[in-house]
Residue, then its C-alpha position, 0 to 999 in steps of 0.5 A: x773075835x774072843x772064843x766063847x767059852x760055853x758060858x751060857x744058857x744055851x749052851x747048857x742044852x747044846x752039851x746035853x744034846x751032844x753028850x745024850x742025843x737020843x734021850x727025850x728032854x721034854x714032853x708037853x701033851x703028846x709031843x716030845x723032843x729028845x735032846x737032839x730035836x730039841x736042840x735043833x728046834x732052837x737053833x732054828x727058832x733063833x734064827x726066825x726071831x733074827x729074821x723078825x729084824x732083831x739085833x743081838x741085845x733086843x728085848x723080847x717079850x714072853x706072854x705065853x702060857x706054859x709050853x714046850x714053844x715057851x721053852x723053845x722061845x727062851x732057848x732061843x732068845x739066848x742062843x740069839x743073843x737076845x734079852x728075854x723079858x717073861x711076863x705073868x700071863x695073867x697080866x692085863x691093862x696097865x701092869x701089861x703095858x708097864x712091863x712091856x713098855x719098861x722092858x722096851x721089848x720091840x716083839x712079844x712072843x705070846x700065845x693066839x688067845x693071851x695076844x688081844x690083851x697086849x697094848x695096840x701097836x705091839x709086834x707079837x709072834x705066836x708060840x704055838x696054835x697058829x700056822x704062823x707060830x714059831x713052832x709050825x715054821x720051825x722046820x722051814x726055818x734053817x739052823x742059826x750058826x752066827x755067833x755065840x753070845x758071851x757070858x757077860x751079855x745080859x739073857x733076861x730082864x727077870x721082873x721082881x714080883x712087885x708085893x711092895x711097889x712097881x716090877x724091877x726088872x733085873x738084869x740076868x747075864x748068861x754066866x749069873x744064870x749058869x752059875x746059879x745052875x750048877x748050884x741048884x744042881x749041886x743042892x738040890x741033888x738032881x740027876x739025869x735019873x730023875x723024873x721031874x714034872x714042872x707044873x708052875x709057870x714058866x715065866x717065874x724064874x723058881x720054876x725055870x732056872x731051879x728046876x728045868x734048865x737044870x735038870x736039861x743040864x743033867x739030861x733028865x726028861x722034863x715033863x711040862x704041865x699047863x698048871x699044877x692040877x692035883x689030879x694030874x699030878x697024883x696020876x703021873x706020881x701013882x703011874x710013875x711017870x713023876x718022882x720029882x716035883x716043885x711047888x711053892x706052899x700054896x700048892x702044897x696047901x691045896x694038895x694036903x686039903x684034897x678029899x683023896x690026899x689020904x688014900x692015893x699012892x703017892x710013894x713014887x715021889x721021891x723028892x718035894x721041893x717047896x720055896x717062893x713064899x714061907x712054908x707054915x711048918x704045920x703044914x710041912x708036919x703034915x706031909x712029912x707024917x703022911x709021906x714019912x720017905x719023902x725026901x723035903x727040900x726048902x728051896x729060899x732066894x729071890x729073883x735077883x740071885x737067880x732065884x736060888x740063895x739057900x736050901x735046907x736038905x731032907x736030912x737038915x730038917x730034924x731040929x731046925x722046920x723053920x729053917x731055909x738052910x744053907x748058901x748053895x754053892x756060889x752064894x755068900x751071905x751075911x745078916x746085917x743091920x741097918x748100917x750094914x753091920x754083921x748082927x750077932x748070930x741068933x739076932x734079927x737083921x736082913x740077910x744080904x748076899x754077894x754071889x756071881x749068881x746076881x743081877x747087873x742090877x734093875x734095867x733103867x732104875x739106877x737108884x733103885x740100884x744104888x739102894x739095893x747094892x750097897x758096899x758090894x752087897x745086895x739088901x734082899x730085904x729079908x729079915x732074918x736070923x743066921x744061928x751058929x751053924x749057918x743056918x738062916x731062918x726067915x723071919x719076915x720081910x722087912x716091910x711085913x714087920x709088925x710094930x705093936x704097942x712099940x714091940x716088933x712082931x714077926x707075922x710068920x710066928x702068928x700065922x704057924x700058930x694059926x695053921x695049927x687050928x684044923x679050921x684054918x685053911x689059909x692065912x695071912x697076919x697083917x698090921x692094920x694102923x691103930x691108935x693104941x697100939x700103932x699097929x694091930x696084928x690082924x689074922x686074914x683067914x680063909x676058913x675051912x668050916x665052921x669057925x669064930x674070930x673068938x675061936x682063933x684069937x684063944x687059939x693063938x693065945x694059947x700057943x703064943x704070948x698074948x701081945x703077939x695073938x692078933x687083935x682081930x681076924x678077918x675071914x675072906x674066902x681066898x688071899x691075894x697073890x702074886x704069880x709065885x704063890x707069894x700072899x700080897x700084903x700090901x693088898x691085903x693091907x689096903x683092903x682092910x686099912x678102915x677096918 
């Protein structure tokens, strides 16, 4: 049989385990693991789903909320030798069935309170909660030692959020998901010194593959949240329990939006990561003069890079707000036309990567993958424009873009300058067809007190050319999203459509 090189998901945890055994890796509610219990309970844990009938390349399905059994689960998924399939827990009725039937999981690891939503006739395991569960019979169950899975061989069928049409699930190999590792490490400047708290679903790969398995690769202790609560995260920052923290701009919103977001010690939190959807930049001056120290991260990439393409560092920022940055370590990229022909920099095309971070392509959607690589490069369906420096800015994806009265407008441009009203708590700049002008730039606001569709048009008229302010706001009282935080256009853009 070939050696195993080590390539792999779970080995990332065997090596910290043996390099820093006695140090805690997890803590989830009152339990903790250090790097040598961790690793034996997935080692364990792989060998009860073995015993389940399953065979290396099996799907398994992950229905669970965050935990540390979730993590164990997909540790042990890979040690196993099995595809783990996550899904958003707060999926029910035909979006569940699809993912689990697409994905051909023949067992779904699930919570005891999430398992009765799952289609009849589905094989399930509980994580946790039950006398049943994996982790209750972890310590009954011996230790798995078959053989290793091969870097080449597919760990994750990692479902792209769906804003614009039905999930893919792309094809994650251990050496993608390592290399996208290293290169989280190496540009997000984590360390084992660090004191990170992972507050967003597991199931989303920013959450999972940017920042936890990372920072188990450098020996850092995790803390584990069921959901990003402000008042927990402000106490484990102000008790110093928590000096790192990820989260996407919806989060950040809310947490600048609290009452106490003034008054509360928040100079503990060395390092803010934001990415998953487009920061408004007002939004990001806000923070950055409330916590002056704090070093900001913008986090940019997809599910089918793994999910890191391109970060902005804390000193990058000066200059340049709008920017996602740089290609991490493993990472090339282009903006390209439609021809897939290089644009010149400062002009606006769709940035294509080619990276050994990448998916084997969509699991049973061979067209799909034939039109997203093409050439050897993968079309991320971003537009945006590269300057000469390297540095890329997000413009718009390409769907998202607004053709009105024939001129191109991006709606990222008309929602900064909407966030600058102090009234405007989120927004979302759709086109809506229209008989004069193709389409309309119509705002989607969810107010923050008292505040006209008079107020915001002049508003926006004020800060940008008039062709480019929207026509019409519609006020609504929260804007639909995925499970990344992503606002879903396409949604909002059916609601409205006969408006």
């Amino acid at each position: 049989m070939t050696p195993g090189h080590g390539s792999t998901v779970d080995g990332v945890l065997r090596r910290s385990a043996r390099r820093t055994p006695a140090r805690v890796a997890v803590e989830y509610g009152d339990r903790s693991w250090t790097y040598e219990e961790l690793d034996e309970a997935v080692s364990r844990a792989a060998s009860l789903l073995l015993d389940q009938g399953l065979d290396p390349g099996d799907r398994v399905g992950a229905y669970g909320h965050n935990s540390d059994a979730y993590l164990i689960g997909f540790l042990a998924c890979a040690r196993a030798g099995l595809v783990h399939v996550p899904v958003n827990q707060n999926l029910t009725g035909d979006d569940l069935v699809y993912l689990v039937d697409q994905s051909g999981s023949s067992l779904v690891l699930t919570d005891p309170d999430l398992a009765a939503q799952l289609p009849d006739g589905v094989r399930t395991l509980p994580l946790r909660d039950a006398e049943d569960s994996l982790l209750a019979r972890l310590a009954t169950t011996p230790a798995y030692d078959g053989p290793e899975p091969r870097s080449e061989d597919l760990v994750q069928l990692l479902y792209t959020s769906g804003t614009t049409a039905l999930p893919k699930g792309a094809m994650m190999t251990h050496r993608a998901l390592v290399h996208e590792y290293l290169s989280a490490i190496t540009a997000l400047d984590l360390s084992a010194g660090d004191r990170p708290v992972h507050s967003l679903p597991l199931y989303h790969s920013a959450q999972m593959h940017v920042f936890l398995l990372p920072y188990l690769a450098v020996g850092a202790t995790n803390i584990i949240l069921d959901a990003p609560d402000g008042d927990r995260l402000f106490e484990l920052i102000e008790t110093g329990r928590a000096d790192s923290l990820f989260a996407p701009p919806t989060v950040w919103i809310g947490l600048t939006n609290r009452a106490d977001f003034p008054t509360r010690d928040l100079s503990g939190l060395r390092k803010a990561y934001y990415g998953a959807s487009i920061m408004p930049v007002p939004v990001l001056e806000r923070l950055r003069e409330r916590l002056p120290k704090l070093a900001f991260y913008n986090c940019f990439g997809q599910s089918e890079i793994g999910p890191l393409a391109t970060v902005l560092a804390p000193d990058e920022h000066k200059g340049r707000m709008d920017s996602c940055g740089r290609p991490v370590l493993f990472v090339d990229a282009r903006v390209v036309d439609e021809d897939g022909k290089d644009v010149p920099d400062g002009t606006p095309g769709e940035i294509v990567y080619r990276s050994p971070q990448l998916c084997e392509g969509y699991w049973d959607k061979p067209e799909e993958t034939a039109e997203a690589f093409r050439d050897g490069w993968f079309r991320s369906g971003d537009l945006a424009v590269r300057d000469a420096h390297g540095y890329f800015t997000i413009v718009d994806r390409v769907k998202d873009v607004i053709n009105s009265g024939g001129v191109v407008i991006a709606s990222r441009q008309v929602e900064d300058a909407l966030y600058t009203h102090e009234a405007v708590a989120e927004a979302a700049v759709i086109g809506l067809p229209d008989e004069r002008w193709i389409e309309a730039v119509t705002a989607v606001v969810v107010p923050r007190g008292e505040v006209t569709e008079e107020d915001l048009i002049a508003h926006a008229r004020e800060k940008l050319p008039h062709f480019k302010a929207p026509k019409r706001v519609l006020f609504v009282d929260e804007l639909p999203r995925n499970a990344s935080g992503k606002i879903l256009k396409r949604e909002l853009r059916d609601r409205f459509a006969g408006h």
